[in-house]
C-alpha positions as CSV (number, residue, x, y, z in Angstrom):
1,X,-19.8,-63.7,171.7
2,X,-19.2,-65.0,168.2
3,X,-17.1,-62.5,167.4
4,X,-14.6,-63.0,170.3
5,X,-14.5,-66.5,170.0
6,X,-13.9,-66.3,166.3
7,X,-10.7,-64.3,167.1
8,X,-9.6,-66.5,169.9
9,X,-9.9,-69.8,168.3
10,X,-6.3,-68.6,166.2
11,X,-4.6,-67.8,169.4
12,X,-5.6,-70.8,171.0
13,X,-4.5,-72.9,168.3
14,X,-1.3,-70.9,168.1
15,X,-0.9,-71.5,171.5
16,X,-1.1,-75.1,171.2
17,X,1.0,-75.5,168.8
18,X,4.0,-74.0,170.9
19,X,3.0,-76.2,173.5
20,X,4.1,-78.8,171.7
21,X,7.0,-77.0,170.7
22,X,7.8,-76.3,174.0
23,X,7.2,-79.7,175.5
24,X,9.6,-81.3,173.5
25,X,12.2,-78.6,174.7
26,X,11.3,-79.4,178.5
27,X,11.6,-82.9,178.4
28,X,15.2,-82.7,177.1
29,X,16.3,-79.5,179.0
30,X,19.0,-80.8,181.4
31,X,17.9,-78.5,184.5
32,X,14.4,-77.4,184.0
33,X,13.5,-81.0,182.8
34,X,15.0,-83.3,184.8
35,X,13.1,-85.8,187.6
36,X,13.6,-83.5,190.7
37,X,11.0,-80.9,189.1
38,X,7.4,-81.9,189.7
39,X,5.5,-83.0,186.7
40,X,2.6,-80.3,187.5
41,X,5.3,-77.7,188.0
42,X,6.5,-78.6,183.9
43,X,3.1,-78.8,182.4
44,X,2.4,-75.4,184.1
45,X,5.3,-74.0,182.6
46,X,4.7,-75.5,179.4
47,X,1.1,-73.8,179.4
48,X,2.6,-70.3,180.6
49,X,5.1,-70.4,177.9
50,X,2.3,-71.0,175.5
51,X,0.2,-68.6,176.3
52,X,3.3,-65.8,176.6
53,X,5.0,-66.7,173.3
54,X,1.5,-67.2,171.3
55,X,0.3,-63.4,170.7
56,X,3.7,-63.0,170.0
57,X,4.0,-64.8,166.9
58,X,1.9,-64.8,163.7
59,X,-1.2,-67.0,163.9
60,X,-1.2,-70.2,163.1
61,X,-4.1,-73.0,162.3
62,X,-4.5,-76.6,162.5
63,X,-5.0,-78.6,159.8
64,X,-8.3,-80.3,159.4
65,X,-7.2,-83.6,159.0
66,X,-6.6,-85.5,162.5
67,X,-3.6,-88.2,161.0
68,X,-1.8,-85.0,159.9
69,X,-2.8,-83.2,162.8
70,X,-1.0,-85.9,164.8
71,X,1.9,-86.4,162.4
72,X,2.4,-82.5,162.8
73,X,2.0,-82.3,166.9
74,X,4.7,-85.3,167.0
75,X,7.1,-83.1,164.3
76,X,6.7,-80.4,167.1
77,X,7.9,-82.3,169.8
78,X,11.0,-83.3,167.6
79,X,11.9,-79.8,166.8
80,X,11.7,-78.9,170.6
81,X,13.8,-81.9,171.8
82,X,16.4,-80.8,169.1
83,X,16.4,-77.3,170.9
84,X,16.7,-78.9,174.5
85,X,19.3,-82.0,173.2
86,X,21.7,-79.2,172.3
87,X,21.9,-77.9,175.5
88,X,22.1,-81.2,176.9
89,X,25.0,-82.4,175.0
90,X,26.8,-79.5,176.8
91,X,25.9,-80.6,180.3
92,X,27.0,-84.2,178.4
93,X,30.6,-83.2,177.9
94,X,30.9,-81.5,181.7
95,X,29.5,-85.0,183.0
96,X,32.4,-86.7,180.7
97,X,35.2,-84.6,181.7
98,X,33.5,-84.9,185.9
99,X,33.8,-88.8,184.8
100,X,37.4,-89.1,184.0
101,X,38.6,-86.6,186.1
102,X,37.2,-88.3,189.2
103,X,39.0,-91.8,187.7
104,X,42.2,-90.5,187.4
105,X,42.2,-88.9,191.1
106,X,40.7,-92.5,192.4
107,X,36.9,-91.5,192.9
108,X,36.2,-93.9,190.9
109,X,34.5,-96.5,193.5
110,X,32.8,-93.6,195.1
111,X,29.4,-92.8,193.6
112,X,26.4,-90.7,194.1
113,X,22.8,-91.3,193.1
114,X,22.4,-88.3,190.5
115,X,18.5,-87.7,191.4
116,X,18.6,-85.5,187.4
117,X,19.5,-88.7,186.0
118,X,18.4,-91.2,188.4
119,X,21.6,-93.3,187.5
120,X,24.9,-93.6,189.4
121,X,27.4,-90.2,188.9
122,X,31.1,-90.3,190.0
123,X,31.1,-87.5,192.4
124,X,33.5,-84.9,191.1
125,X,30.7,-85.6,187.8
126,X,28.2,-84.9,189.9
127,X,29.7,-81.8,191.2
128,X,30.6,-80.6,187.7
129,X,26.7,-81.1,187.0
130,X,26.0,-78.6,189.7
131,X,28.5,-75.8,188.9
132,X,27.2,-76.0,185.5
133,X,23.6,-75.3,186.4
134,X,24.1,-72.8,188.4
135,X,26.1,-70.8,185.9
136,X,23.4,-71.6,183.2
137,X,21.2,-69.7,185.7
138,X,23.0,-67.1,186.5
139,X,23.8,-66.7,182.6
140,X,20.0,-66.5,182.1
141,X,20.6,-68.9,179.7
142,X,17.3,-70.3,179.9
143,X,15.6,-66.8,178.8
144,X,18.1,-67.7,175.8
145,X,16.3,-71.3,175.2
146,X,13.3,-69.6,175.8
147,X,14.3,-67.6,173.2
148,X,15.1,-69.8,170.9
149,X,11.7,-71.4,170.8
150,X,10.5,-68.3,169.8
151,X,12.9,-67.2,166.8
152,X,12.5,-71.5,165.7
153,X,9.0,-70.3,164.4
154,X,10.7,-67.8,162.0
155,X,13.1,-70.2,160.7
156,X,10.5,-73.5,160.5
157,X,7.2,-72.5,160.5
158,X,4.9,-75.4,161.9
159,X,4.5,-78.4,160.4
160,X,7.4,-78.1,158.2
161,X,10.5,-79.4,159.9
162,X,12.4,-82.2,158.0
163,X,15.0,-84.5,158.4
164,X,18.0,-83.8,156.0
165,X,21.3,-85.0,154.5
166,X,23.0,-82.6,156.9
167,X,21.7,-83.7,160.1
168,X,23.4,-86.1,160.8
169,X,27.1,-84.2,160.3
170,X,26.0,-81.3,162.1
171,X,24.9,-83.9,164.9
172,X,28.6,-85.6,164.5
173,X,29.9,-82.0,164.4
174,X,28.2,-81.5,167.7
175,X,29.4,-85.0,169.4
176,X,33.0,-84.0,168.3
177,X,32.3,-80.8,170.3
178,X,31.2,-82.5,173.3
179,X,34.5,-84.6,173.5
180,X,36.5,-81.6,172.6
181,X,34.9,-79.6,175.5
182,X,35.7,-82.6,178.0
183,X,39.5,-82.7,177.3
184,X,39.6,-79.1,177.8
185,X,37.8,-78.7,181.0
186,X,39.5,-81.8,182.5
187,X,42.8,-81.4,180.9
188,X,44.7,-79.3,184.0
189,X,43.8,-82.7,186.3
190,X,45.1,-85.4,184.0
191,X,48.1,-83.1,183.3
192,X,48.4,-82.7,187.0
193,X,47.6,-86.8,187.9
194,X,50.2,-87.3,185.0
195,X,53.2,-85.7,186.9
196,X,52.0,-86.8,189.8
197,X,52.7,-90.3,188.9
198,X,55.5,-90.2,187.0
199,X,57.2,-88.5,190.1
200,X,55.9,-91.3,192.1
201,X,57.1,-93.9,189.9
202,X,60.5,-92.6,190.2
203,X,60.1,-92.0,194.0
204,X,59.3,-95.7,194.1
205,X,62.5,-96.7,192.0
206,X,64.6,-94.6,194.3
207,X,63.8,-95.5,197.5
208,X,61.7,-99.4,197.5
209,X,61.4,-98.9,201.1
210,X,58.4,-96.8,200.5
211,X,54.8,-98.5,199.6
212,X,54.5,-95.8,197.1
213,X,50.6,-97.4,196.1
214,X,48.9,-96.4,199.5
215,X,50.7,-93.0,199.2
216,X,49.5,-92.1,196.0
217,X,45.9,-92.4,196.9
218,X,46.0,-89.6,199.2
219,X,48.7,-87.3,197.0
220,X,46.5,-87.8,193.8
221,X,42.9,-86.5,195.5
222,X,44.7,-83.6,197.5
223,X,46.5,-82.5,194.4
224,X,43.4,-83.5,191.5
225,X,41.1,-81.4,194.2
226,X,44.0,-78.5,194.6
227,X,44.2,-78.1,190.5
228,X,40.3,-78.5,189.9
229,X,39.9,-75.3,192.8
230,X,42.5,-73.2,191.3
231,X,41.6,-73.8,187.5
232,X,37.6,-73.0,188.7
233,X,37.6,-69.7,187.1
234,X,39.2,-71.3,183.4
235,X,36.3,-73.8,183.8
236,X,33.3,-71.2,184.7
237,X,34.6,-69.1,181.9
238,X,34.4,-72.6,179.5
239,X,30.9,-72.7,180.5
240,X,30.0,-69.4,180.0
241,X,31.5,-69.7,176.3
242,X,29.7,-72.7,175.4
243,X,26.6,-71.6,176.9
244,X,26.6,-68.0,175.2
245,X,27.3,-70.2,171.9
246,X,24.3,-72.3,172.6
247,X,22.0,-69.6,170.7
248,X,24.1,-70.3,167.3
249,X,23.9,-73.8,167.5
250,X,20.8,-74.2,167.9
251,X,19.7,-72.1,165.0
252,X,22.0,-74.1,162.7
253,X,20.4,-77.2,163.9
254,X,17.1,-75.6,162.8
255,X,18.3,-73.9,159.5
256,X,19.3,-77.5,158.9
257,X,15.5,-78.9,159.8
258,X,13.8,-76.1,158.2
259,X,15.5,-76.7,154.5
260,X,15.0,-80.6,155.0
C-alpha cells in the first residue's frame, strides 16, 4: 500500500497542477466557458482533462512551501487564461465586425440578450457568434486548445511563467489582428451599404418626390442580408484560417511567458 501510494502521490500532484492550468483556459474559452454551460459540467471537465493529460507528461511536484505553493497555482491560472484569451480575441473581432455590420444595415436598435455574455449583442453580432462556434467545432479546434495545454508544459514548465518586455507588443500585435480580421469579414457589407447610399443620395437629388429615408431602411437590410449570404463561404473560410492559426499564436504567447 506504501508503495502504490508513493507512486501516485506524483501523478496526483501532476494532475493538479494541470488543473489549474486548465481552469484558467476554461474560464476564458469563449464556447466551452461561457454561462450557458453548467458550472458542475466545467469542473468535471477540468478534472477529466487532468487526469487524461497528467500521465502524459513528466511528473511534476509541489513545492513545500504553501505562499509559493499559492503564488505558483495563481501563475497557472494566468498561463491558461493566456491560452483561452487568444482564442477569445478571435471570437472578439467576429463580434466587432457582427457590431458594425448590423449598424450600417440599421440593426442597430434591435438587440438580443447574448446568454455567453449575458450583455446586450446586435443581432447580425450575435449570429456571427454562432457561426463561429459552430465552425470551431466542427474544426475540432478545441482538441487543438486541448492541445495546446499539453505542449505549454514543454515550453513553460510549472511555476516558471513570467511577465516580459515582449508581452505587451505581442498582445498589441494580437489587438491589431483583431481589428484587422473585423474589416475583413465585414468589409463586402460596408462596401455594399456604401453604394447603396450613394445611389440613394442621388436617387433623392433626382427625383425629391421620393422620401428616399423610409426607403432605404428596407433596401439597406435586404441588400446587407443578400451580401452577408453570398459572401458566407469567404467568411467560414476566414474563420477557418484564423482558427487553424490559433495553434501558433498561442505558442508565441508562451515562448514569450516562458523566457520572461
Amino acid at each position: 500500500m506504501d508503495h502504490v501510494i508513493h507512486m501516485a502521490i506524483p501523478q496526483f500532484q501532476s494532475a493538479l497542477i494541470v488543473m489549474f492550468r486548465t481552469a484558467g483556459m476554461l474560464a476564458a474559452l469563449p464556447v466551452l466557458g461561457s454561462r450557458t454551460i453548467p458550472m458542475q459540467l466545467k469542473v468535471g471537465l477540468v478534472v477529466l482533462l487532468g487526469l487524461m493529460l497528467a500521465p502524459l507528461l513528466p511528473p511534476m511536484s509541489l513545492p513545500a512551501d504553501m505562499l509559493v505553493l499559492g503564488a505558483g497555482m495563481v501563475n497557472e491560472v494566468l498561463l491558461g487564461l493566456v491560452i483561452g484569451l487568444a482564442v477569445r480575441l478571435v471570437f472578439a473581432a467576429l463580434e466587432v465586425a457582427g457590431e458594425v455590420m448590423g449598424t450600417q444595415m440599421g440593426f442597430s436598435v434591435a438587440h438580443l440578450i447574448d446568454p455567453m455574455t449575458a450583455h446586450q449583442t446586435p443581432l447580425v453580432a450575435s449570429f456571427q457568434t454562432v457561426l463561429a462556434s459552430l465552425t470551431f467545432l466542427s474544426l475540432n479546434a478545441h482538441y487543438l486548445i486541448v492541445q495546446s495545454v499539453a505542449g505549454s508544459f514543454a515550453t513553460i514548465a510549472p511555476f516558471t511563467g513570467h511577465i516580459s518586455e515582449g508581452l505587451a507588443e505581442d498582445m498589441l500585435q494580437l489587438l491589431q489582428e483583431v481589428f484587422v480580421l473585423a474589416m475583413k469579414l465585414s468589409a463586402p457589407v460596408l462596401a455594399t451599404v456604401l453604394v447603396l447610399n450613394v445611389m440613394m443620395g442621388v436617387l433623392g437629388r433626382t427625383v425629391p418626390q421620393l422620401n428616399v429615408f423610409v426607403m432605404s431602411f428596407p433596401l439597406t437590410i435586404a441588400c446587407g442580408l443578400g451580401v452577408m449570404a453570398l459572401a458566407l463561404p469567404y467568411t467560414i473560410s476566414l474563420f477557418e484560417s484564423e482558427f487553424i492559426r490559433l495553434d501558433e499564436t498561442v505558442h508565441g504567447l508562451l515562448r514569450v511567458l516562458g523566457h520572461g
